[in-house]
Every structure is written in structure tokens, then in C-alpha cells.
MDTraj code that builds the backbone (N, CA, C; nanometers):
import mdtraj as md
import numpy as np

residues = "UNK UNK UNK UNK UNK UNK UNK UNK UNK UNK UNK UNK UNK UNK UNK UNK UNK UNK UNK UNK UNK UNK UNK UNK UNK UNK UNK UNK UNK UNK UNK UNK UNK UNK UNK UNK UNK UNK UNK UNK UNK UNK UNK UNK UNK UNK UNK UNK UNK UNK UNK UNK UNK UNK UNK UNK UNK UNK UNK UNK UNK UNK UNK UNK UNK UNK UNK UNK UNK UNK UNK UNK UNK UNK UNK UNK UNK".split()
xyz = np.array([
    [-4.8498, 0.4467, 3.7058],
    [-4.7119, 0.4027, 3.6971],
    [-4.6717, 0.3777, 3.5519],
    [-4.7997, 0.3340, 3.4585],
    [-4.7405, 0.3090, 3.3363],
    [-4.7265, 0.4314, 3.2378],
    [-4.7916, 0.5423, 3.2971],
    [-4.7626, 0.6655, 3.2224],
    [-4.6746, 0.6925, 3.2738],
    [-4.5992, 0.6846, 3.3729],
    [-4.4649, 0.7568, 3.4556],
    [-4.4240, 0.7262, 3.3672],
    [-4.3646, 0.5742, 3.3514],
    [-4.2305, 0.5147, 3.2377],
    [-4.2667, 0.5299, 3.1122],
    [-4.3623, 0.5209, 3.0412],
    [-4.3901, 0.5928, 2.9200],
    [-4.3220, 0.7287, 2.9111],
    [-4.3666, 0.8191, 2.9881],
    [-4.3134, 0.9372, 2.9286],
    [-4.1824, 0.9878, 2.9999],
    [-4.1095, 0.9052, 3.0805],
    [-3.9785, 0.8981, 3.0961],
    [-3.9369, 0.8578, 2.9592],
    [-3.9622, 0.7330, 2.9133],
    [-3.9191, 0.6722, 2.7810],
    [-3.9232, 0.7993, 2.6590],
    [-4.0286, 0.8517, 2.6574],
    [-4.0262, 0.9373, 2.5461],
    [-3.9089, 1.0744, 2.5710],
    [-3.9157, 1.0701, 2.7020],
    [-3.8104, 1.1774, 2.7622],
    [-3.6885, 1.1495, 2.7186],
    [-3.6533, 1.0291, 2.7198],
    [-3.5155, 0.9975, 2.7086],
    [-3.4506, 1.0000, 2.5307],
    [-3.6146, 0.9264, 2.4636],
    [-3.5575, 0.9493, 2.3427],
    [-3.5400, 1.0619, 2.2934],
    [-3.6301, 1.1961, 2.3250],
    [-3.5869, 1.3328, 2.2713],
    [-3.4314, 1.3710, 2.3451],
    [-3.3865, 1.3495, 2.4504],
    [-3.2826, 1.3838, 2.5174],
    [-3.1910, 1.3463, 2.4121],
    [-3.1731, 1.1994, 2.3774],
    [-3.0833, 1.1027, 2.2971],
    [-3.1003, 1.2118, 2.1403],
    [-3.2041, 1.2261, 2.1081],
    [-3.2220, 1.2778, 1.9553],
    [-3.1815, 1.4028, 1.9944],
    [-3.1667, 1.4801, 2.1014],
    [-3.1120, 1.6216, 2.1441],
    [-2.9606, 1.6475, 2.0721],
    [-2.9201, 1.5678, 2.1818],
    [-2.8010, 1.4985, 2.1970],
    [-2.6922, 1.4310, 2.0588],
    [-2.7676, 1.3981, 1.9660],
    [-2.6877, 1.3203, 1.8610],
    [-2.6957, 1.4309, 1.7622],
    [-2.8132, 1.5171, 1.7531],
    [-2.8030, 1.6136, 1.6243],
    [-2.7207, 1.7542, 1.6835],
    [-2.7074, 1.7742, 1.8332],
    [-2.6217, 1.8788, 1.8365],
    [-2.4788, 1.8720, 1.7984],
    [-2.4528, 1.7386, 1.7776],
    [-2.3166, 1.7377, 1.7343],
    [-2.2097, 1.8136, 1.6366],
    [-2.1062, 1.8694, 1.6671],
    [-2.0286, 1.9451, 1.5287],
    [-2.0064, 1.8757, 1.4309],
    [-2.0171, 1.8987, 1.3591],
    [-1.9715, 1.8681, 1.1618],
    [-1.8471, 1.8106, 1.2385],
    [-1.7337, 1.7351, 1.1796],
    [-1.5855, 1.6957, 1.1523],
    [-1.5795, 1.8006, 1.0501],
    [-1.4356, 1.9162, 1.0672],
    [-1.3965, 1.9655, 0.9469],
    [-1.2859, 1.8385, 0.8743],
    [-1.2880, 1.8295, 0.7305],
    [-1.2146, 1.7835, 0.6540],
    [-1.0927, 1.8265, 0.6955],
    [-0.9381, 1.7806, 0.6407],
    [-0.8480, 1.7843, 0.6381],
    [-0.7950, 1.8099, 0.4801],
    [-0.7079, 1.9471, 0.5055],
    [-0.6942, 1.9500, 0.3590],
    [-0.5943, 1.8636, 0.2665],
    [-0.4953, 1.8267, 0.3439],
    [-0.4149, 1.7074, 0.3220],
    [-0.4787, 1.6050, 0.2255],
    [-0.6194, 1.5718, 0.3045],
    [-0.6808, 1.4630, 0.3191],
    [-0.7522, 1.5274, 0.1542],
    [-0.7894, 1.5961, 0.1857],
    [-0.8725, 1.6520, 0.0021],
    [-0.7657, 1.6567, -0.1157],
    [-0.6446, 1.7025, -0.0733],
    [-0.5288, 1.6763, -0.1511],
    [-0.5051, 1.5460, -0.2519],
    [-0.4875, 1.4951, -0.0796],
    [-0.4470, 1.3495, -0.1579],
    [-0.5819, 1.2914, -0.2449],
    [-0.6882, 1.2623, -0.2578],
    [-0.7924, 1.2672, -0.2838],
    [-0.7874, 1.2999, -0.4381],
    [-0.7702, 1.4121, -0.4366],
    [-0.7555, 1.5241, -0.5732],
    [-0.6450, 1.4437, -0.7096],
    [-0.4925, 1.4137, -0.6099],
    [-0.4049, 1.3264, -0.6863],
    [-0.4185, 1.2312, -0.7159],
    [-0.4846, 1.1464, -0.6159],
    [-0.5370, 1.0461, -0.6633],
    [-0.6263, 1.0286, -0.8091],
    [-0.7319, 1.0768, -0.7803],
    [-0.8584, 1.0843, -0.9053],
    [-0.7852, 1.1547, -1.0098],
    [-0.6599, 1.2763, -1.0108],
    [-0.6389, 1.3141, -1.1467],
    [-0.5546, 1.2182, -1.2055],
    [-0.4998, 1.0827, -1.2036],
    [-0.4181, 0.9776, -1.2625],
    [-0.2728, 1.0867, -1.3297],
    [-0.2693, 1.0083, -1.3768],
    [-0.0644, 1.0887, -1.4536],
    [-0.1151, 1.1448, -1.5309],
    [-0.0431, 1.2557, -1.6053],
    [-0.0678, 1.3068, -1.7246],
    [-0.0366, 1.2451, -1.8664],
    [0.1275, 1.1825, -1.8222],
    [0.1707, 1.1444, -1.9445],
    [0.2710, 1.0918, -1.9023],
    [0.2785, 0.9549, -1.9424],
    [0.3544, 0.8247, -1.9576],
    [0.4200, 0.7928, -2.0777],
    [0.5215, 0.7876, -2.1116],
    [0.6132, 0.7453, -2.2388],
    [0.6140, 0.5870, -2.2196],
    [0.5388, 0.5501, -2.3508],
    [0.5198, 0.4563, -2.3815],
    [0.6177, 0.4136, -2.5158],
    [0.6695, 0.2831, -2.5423],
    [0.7417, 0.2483, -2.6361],
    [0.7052, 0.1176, -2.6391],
    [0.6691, 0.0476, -2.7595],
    [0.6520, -0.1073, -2.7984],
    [0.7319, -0.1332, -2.9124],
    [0.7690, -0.2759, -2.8463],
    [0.9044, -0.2937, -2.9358],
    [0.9173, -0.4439, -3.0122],
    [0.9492, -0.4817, -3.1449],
    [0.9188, -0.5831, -3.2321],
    [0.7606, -0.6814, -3.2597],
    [0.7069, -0.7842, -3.2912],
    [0.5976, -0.8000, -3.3527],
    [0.6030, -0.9464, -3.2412],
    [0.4782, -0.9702, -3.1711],
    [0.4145, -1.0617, -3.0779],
    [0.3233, -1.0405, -3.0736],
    [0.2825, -1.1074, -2.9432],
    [0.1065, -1.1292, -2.8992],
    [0.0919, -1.0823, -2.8097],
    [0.2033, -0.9818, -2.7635],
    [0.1611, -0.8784, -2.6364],
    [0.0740, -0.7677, -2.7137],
    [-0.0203, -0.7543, -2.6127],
    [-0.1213, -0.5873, -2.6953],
    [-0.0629, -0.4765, -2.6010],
    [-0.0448, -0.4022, -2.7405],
    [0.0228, -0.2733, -2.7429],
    [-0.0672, -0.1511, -2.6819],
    [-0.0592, -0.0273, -2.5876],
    [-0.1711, 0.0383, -2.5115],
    [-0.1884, 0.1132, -2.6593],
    [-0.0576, 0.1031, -2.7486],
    [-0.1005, 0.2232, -2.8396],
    [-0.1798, 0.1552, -2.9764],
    [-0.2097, 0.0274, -3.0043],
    [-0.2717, -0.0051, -3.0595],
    [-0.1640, -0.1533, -3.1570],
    [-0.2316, -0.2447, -3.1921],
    [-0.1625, -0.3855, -3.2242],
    [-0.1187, -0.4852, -3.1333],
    [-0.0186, -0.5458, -3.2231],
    [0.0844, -0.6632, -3.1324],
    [0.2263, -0.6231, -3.1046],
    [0.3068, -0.6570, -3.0121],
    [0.4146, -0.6228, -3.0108],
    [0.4953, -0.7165, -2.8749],
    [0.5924, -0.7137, -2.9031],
    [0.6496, -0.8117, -2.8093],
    [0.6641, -0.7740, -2.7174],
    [0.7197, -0.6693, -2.6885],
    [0.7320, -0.5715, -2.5727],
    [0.7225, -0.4700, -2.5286],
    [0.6896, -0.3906, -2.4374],
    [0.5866, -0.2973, -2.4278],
    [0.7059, -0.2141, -2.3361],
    [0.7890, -0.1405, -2.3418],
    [0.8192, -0.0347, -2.2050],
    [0.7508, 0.0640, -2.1701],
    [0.7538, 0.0512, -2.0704],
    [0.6627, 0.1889, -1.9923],
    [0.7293, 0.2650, -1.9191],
    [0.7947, 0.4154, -1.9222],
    [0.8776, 0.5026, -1.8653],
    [0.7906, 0.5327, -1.7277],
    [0.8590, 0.5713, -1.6300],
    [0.8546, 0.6069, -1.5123],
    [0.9205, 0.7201, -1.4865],
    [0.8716, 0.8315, -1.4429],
    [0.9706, 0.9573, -1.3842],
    [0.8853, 1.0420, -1.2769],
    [0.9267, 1.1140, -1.1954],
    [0.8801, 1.1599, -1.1034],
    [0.8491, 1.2950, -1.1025],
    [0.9516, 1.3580, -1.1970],
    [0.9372, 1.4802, -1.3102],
    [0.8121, 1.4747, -1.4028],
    [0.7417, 1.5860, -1.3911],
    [0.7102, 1.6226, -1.5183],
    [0.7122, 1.6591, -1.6332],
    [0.7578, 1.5764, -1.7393],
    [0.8271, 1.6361, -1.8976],
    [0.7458, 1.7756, -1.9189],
    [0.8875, 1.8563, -2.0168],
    [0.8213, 1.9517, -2.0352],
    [0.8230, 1.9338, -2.1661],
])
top = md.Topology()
chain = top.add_chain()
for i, resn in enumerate(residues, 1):
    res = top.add_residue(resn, chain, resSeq=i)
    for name in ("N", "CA", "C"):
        top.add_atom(name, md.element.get_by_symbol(name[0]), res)
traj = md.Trajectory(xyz[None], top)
């Protein structure tokens, strides 16, 4: 009896290990690689302007009081 359930048991785990590696891949979504892609490449180019003398730090280097940072949805040409 104790070899019956033994090698039921072992039966079941090859069934289970059958079973989990026949599974299909998930194909990706290309959307999904897209967005992905935009993400990791960041902006190209941001117009930056800093304006009179403070203790704000400037991205382009020093002090400056104020810093604008352009926004557009366009790409300058």
C-alpha cells in the first residue's frame, strides 16, 4: 500500500511538471514594447532658460534665480 501512494505521488508530480512546462510563451504586445521604448528614450531637447543671479542651481551650470523650462509637444526643428 505504501508503494501504491508513493508512486501515485511521483505520478502526479511528473503529470503537474508535464503540465506547467507545456505551457505557451505569452506573446508581447507591441504597444506594450512601444511604450517601453518612449519611455527609456527620455526627450531629446528641452529649452532651457535661467534668469538673473540667486541660489537656485542652474541645469546649465551656476546660480540663478530662475530657471524656465519650455514644454512642447512638437519637436523643434
Amino acid at each position: 500500500m505504501k508503494r501504491k501512494s508513493w508512486i501515485l505521488g511521483v505520478l502526479f508530480v511528473l503529470i503537474a511538471l508535464v503540465s506547467y512546462m507545456a505551457k505557451p510563451e505569452k506573446a508581447q504586445n507591441d504597444l506594450f514594447l512601444m511604450n517601453i521604448e518612449a519611455l527609456a528614450a527620455g526627450e531629446d531637447y528641452v529649452p532651457i532658460q535661467c534668469i538673473g543671479t540667486g541660489t537656485v542651481d542652474c541645469p546649465l551650470g551656476g546660480k540663478t534665480k530662475f530657471v524656465m523650462i519650455g514644454y512642447s509637444l512638437e519637436i523643434p526643428y
